[in-house]
Steps between C-alpha positions, in 0.01 A plus 500: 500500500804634299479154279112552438535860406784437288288229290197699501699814373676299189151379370273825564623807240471811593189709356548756285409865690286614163284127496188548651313243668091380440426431816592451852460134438855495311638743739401283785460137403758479189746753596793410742760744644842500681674613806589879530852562582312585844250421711156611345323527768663576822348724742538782810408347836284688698625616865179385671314182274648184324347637215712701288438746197695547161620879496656718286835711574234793543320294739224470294312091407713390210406172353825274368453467118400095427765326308580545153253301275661204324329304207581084500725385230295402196700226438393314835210284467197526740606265808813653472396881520278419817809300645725831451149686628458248812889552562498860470228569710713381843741772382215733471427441824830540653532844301255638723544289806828542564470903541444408866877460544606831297597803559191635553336214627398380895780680722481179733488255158885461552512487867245238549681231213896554645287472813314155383884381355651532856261373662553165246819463557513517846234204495670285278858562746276368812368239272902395488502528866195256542685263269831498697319513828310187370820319427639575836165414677528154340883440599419601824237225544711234303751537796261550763653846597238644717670815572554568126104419407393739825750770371358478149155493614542881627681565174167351291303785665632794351572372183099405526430819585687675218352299241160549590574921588685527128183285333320707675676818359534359133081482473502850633738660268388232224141601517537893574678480150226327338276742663647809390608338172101449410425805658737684234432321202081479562525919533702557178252216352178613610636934486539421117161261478298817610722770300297659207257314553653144390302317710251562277662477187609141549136373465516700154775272357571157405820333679639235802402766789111334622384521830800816598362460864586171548817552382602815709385303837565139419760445229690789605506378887695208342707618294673726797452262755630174315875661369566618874457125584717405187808676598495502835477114443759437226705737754455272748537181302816601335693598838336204649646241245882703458483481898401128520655369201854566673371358830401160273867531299656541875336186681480286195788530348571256222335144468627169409373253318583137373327373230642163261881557678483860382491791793300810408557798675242768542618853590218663703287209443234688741467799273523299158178326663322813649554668115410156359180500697384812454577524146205224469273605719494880328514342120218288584313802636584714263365266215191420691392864561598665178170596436430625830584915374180450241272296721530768743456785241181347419388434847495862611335595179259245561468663872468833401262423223291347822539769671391759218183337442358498809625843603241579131239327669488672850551877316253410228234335755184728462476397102579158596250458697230703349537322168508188638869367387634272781446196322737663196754640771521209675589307163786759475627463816487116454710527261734731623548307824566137293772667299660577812447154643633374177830734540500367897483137382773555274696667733455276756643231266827687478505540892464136542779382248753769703378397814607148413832604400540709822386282775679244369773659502464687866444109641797334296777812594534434839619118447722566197776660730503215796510207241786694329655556870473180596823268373713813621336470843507158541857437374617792833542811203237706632327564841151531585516863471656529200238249333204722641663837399559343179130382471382841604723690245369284249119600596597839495693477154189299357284748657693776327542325159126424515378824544367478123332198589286621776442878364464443078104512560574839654752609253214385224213645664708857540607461130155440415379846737825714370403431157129628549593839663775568230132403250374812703813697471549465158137616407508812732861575322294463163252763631756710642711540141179638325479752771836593388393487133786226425364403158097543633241728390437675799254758628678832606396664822528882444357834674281694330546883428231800551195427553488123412467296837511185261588426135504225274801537318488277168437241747443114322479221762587161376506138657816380598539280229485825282147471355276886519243534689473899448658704281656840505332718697504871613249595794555796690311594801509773711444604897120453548413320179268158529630276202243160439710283292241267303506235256361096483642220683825384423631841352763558792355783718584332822838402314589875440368582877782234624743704247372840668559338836883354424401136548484455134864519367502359155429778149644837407437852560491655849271595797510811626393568870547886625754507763349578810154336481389198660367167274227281681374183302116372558540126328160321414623225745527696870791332734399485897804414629458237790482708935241738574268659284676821592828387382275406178347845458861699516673267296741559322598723802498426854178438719702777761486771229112597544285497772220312563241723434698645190439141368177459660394820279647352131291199602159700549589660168534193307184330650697261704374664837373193631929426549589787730501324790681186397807701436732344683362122481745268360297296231524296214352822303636388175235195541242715708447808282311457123689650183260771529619573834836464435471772211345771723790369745763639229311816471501565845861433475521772232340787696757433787775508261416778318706438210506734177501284230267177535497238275134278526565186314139336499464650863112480524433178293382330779227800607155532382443823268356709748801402769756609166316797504524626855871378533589672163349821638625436838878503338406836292350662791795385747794513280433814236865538467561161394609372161344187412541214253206247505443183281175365469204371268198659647427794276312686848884520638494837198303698729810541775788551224557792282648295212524168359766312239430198357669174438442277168678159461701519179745347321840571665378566820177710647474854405366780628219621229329776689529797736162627605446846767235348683472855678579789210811699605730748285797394384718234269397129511786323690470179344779479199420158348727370237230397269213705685632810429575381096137370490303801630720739261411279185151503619476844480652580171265215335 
């Protein structure tokens, strides 16, 4: 890891702290970074869960800042920069991964490897005892001692019983770190994933972090489970061959041979031909399979690409199948599904060349060791035991040697998976440096001061590739006050909502929310989260927080009365309910809520007029207190708000052109437009 970092870091410069950056793209996809002095992401274990939090020295959630953004050397050429890329992204990986093991990682992390070392060691000394006890088992029967082969027949059984009690052990200490390992590393993944809304963000920019799901549960499994494997196996391997090698230098000894009147002598002839051996066998594989890493990159992407599209077709089934599209779905998911019998076939390919190379080499290992043994036997050298401990010290040193033989699809296949979470990684560290402003245009979140219980501060909202989609803006709106933001298609009004909301990071200028009110968002697209419909109704609070007939009542109110008594059903509701339905559903979630400041974003585009009307009135008549920021088209939404601004697309970004009391009320106009304000003056004088 030290080697990759090192090469990465001398061909990525360092970005200057006044450069700013056009999109997430470059901060995600182009940008690279290296390893903090210290792990980035370690975290506190909690006393009574595997899962474990990031806190501050306050005790507060702190989030571990991303690491510093890196731009590729200009003077590499393309397949270089995404070699350094590929390369670096293992150490991105192992920046965050190997937190488990710090100081403020799992408090058992430490205990359970020393634990997992032991436990290998004291299976590769009863390993040696086997071996000796199988040279003196085969003595014993060359001279017919009975009493020796009895006596070592009650030795066999607790040196059986030890190996099988320490293998035992080594998958329970082996797989409790894997376990806690994932554990770890998913929570820190998945706690920044849903931080600030990022989750949501990630579908807003371009980059190598598709199908995050997949990733989190599949590639991620891998990626812990596989290096646990790795070490404990080289571990293993290495004491293993040390151990064995000596035992082969011991019984061989040196080796003699004759050739044209000339003796050769051969020094540890049984090592030279173990380390001879193996040196093939794990060239041949490693040649064979060196395509294996990318194969098995584009496997899983192939997978999860699979997996993606029908997961679209299940959620999105009701328009499917109303407008008839199976025939065009099932062409996609044709498709799909040959790609990944295309990756399969290829990988299959590689899996049959290194199969090849390992069988043959698990049949021919065996013999190698007996023919060698052989002259030295025959000519009185060496005894029967000594040729069968040699033979099964030179199984166990091939065995060792050729632990890249059997386990490079593995080691590819994890490359492949480590590779695909650090893709994840390095787009949520992208998201998480504009929240820090690190060369971003970023939206401020502020609180507001008096009377304001939200204010547009000269707010612009951008793309994240830098491009306007509103321009400066200042909107303030006090306690009580019904704003209707207006304006065609396309203008950004749902765009600014997001901004309002804090999902929406990219522009300039500031929100203001007053400190101790409470935000609830109404998006034209209701979520019904999957249980019981009472789950659905409280959500995003717990079904335990209201009463049954508390929700029965917000049900009668929005005209979904016919739903009382399936409260506690556990349905597929999401499929069950229409998007009418699931509208008055969010309203009835409203009234139990009882926020003061609600934000409608198309809330009642999927209700007829006269259903608007009695849900707009119900919210007035229910909720007086309540500020409220709609967006909609239908002018008949006027009659339930007091005011209304307007949004016209222009060039530089969508502004807003007007500020109309919809119900007449003393005081200033709180709309401060930068060219509004200029335009009404001129106006005026003319």
């Amino acid at each position: 890891m030290g080697k990759v970092a090192a090469k990465s870091g001398s061909q990525l410069k360092k970005r200057s702290s006044t450069e700013t950056s056009s999109s997430a793209k470059r901060a995600n996809a182009k940008a690279k970074a290296k390893p903090p002095d210290k792990d980035v992401e370690e975290q506190a274990a909690d006393d009574t869960s595997e899962f474990v939090d990031v806190t501050a020295e306050d005790g507060d959630h702190a989030e571990p800042p991303p690491p510093e953004a890196l731009e590729p050397d200009p003077e590499l050429s393309p397949e270089e920069a995404e070699q350094v890329r590929k390369e670096y992204l293992l150490t991105r990986f192992w920046i965050s991964a190997r937190g488990y093991w710090g100081r403020s990682g799992d408090r058992l992390a430490w205990l359970f490897t020393i634990g997992l070392g032991l436990l290998i060691i004291a299976h590769v000394a009863v390993q040696y005892g086997i071996n000796v006890w199988n040279r003196e088992i085969f003595d014993a029967i060359e001279k017919r001692d009975s009493i020796s082969v009895f006596q070592l027949t009650a030795i066999f059984v607790p040196l059986a019983i030890g190996s099988v009690l320490l293998g035992v052990a080594q998958v329970f200490a082996r797989m409790g770190i894997q376990r806690r390992w994932r554990a770890w590393v998913t929570n820190a993944v998945v706690s920044r994933w849903l931080t600030n809304g990022r989750y949501y963000q990630l579908n807003l920019v371009e980059g190598d972090h598709k199908n995050p799901e997949y990733r989190i549960a599949e590639d991620l499994r891998i990626a812990t489970d596989s290096p646990v494997d790795f070490v404990a196996g080289v571990t293993s391997a290495l004491l293993s061959a040390i151990t064995f090698i000596v035992v082969l230098w011991t019984i061989g000894g040196a080796l003699t041979l004759t050739l044209g009147g000339s003796s050769i002598t051969i020094p540890g002839f049984l090592v030279v031909a173990a380390v001879i051996y193996a040196a093939i066998a794990s060239g041949s594989i490693m040649a064979i399979g060196r395509s294996f890493a990318q194969i098995s990159e584009d496997k899983n992407q192939a997978e999860a690409e699979l997996r993606y599209t029908l997961t679209r077709v299940r959620e999105n089934g009701e328009s499917i199948a109303l407008l008839g599209g199976e025939a065009e779905e099932r062409d996609g998911i044709d498709r799909t599904f040959s790609n990944v019998l295309r990756q399969w076939a290829r990988l299959a390919g590689q899996h049959m060349r290194t199969t090849l190379v390992s069988q043959g080499s698990n049949l021919i290992a065996p013999v190698v060791p007996l023919l060698l043994c052989a002259p030295k036997f025959l000519d009185g050298s060496m005894s029967l035991g000594q040729v069968m401990q040699a033979a099964s010290a030179f199984t166990i040193v091939q065995t060792a040697f050729g632990w890249l033989v059997d386990n490079y699809p593995r080691l590819a296949d994890w490359n492949a998976c480590a590779r695909r979470i650090a893709s994840l990684m390095m787009s949520l560290d992208g998201l998480e440096r504009a929240e820090t402003g690190d060369g971003f245009g970023r939206i401020q979140r502020d609180e507001t001061e008096g009377e304001a219980m939200l204010s547009l501060n000269d707010l612009s909202v951008t793309l994240d590739d830098g491009t306007a989609v509103v321009g400066e803006t200042e909107v303030e709106i006090v306690a009580g006050e019904r704003l209707l933001v207006a304006g065609e298609s396309g203008t950004g009004k749902s765009t600014l909502v997001r901004a309002i909301a804090g999902l929406w990071p990219w522009g300039g200028g500031s929100v203001g929310l007053h400190a101790d009110r409470r935000l609830f968002m109404l998006p034209q697209k209701s979520y019904v989260p999957s249980g019981t419909l009472r789950r659905a109704v409280a959500y995003p609070g717990a079904a335990e927080d209201w009463s049954v007939e508390e929700m029965g009542e917000a049900l009668r109110k929005v005209g979904l009365d016919h739903l009382k008594d399936k409260l506690e059903e556990d349905a597929p509701w999401d499929q069950t309910l229409s998007g009418g339905e699931k509208q008055r559903l969010a309203f009835a979630r409203l009234l139990l809520h009882s926020p003061d400041i609600v934000v409608l974003d198309e809330a009642t585009s999927a209700l007829d007029e006269k259903s608007q009307d009695k849900m707009m009135e119900m919210v007035t008549k229910e909720l007086p207190k309540a500020t409220i920021v709609s967006v909609g088209h239908r002018a008949e939404l006027e009659a339930f708000h007091s005011r209304k601004v307007v949004l016209e697309r222009r060039k530089g970004g969508a502004k807003l052109v007007s500020d109309i009391d919809l119900i007449p009320r003393k005081g200033r106009r709180r709309l401060f437009g930068r060219f509004l304000g200029q335009r009404n003056a001129a106006g005026r004088a003319a």
